[in-house]
N, C-alpha and C positions, 0 to 999 in steps of 0.2 A: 552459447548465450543467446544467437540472435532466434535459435530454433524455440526457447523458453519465452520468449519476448513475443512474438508469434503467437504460442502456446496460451500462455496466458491473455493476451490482448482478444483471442479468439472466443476463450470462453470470458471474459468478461462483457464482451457484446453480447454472447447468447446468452447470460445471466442477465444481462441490461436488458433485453427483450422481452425475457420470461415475467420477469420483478413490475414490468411498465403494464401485462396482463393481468396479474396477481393482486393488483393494489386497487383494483376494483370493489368499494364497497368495507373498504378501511377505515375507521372510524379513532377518533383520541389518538394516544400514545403509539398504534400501534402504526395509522397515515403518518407521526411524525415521523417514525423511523425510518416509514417504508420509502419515507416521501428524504432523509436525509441519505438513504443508502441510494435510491435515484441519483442525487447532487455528489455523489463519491462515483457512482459509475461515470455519468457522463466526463468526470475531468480525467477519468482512467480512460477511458474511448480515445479521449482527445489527445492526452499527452501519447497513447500507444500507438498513435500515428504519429507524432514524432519523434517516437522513440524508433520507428521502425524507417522514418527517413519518406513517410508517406504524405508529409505537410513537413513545410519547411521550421528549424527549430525554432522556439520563441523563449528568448529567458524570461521575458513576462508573463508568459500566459502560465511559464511550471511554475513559476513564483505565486501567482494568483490561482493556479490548478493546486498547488502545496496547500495552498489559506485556506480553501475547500476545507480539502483534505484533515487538514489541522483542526479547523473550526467542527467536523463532526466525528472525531477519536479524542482518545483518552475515556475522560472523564465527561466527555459529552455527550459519548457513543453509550455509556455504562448506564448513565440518566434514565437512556432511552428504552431499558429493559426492567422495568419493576418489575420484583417477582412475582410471577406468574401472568404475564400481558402474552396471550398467546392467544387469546380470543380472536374471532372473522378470520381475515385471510393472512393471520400471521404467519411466518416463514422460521419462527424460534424453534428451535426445537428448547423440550424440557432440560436435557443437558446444559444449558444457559446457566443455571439457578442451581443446579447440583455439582457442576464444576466452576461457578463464579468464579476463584481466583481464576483459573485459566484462561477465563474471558476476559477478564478484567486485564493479566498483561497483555495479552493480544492488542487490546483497544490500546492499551499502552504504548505500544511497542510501533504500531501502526501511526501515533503520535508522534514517535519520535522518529520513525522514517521522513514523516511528509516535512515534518521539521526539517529536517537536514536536507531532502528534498527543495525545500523552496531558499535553501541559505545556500546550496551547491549549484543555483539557478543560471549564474553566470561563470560556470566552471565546463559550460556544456557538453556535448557528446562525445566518447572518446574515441579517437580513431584508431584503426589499425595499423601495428606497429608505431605507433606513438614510442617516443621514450620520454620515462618522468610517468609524476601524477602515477595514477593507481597502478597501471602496468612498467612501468620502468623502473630502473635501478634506482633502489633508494624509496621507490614510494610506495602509496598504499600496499601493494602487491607484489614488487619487487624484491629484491635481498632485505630482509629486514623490516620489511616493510608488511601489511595486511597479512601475505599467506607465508612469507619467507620466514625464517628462525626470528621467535620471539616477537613476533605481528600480530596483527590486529587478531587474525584466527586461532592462535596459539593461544591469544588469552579476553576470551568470550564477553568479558568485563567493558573492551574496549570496542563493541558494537553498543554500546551505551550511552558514548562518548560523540555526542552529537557534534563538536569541534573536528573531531576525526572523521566522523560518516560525512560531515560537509565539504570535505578534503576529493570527496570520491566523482569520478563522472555523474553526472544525471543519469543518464542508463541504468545505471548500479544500482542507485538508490530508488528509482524508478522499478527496476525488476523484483529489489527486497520490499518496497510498498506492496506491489502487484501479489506478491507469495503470501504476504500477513493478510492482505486479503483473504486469497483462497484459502490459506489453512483456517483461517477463523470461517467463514463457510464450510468448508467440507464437512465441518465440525462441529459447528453450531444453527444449521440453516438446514431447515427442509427442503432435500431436494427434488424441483417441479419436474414430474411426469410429462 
């Protein structure tokens, strides 16, 4: 987990890098996006240092890094792609517009992350060998729990269940933000040469 966490925080720097050269010369709809996926890197940057222990933890700043987060997915994030705004130095690929539903839950789903993100704010990091909570008997991930018989991954429904996902370390829900990222890029984002 800590190698994905790494993983991702890595290339979300070098995509923060690329996107701050790219947005040169962006103009309407397409600077607002460029300019709200800027304000989604920078609180990913931030919290991916302490999610890796590189700044010390802050339950306010994941709580105010979630608001970000919140305030540009969903239905905020979907706004921001009328079809066909691809014009100057946009990063959409046409896929956007021909697989809509599937962007649209992404944007979804990345709302309900940051959501439960910023309401699991003061459940903070979880340690190793901890018992309880997501790894221990009984919780998220234990007997019965998230991956054990009849858990949260047995029945797909209950990663929905934003009561449950706030149940979970920051990490956790930090890592599933960071993935709904990348797969909504890999996938829907020009990738810069």
């Amino acid at each position: 987990m800590k190698l994905s966490v790494l993983f991702l925080s890595g290339a979300l720097v070098v995509s923060g890098v690329a996107a701050a050269v790219a947005h040169g010369g962006a103009t309407g709809i397409v600077k607002e996006r460029m300019d709200a996926m800027g304000a989604m890197g920078k609180v990913m940057k931030s919290l991916s240092a302490m999610m890796r222990g590189e700044t010390e933890y802050d339950a306010e700043a994941v709580r105010k890094g979630a608001e970000v987060l919140q305030s540009h997915s969903g239905e905020a994030l979907t706004k921001q792609f009328p079809e066909g705004s691809i014009e100057g130095p946009s990063e959409a690929k046409p896929e956007i517009w021909s697989n809509w539903e599937e962007f649209s839950g992404i944007s979804g789903q990345l709302k309900l992350f940051a959501t439960a993100l910023g309401e699991a704010a003061d459940n903070g990091l979880s340690t190793p060998g901890a018992r309880g909570g997501m790894m221990g008997q009984g919780g998220l991930m234990g007997q019965g729990g998230m991956m054990g018989q009849g858990g949260m991954m047995g029945d797909p429904s209950h990663m929905q269940n934003p009561e449950l996902l706030a149940q979970m370390p920051v990490q956790g829900l930090f890592n599933m933000t960071a993935q709904t990222c990348s797969a909504c890029h890999t996938k829907f984002r020009i990738e810069k040469k």
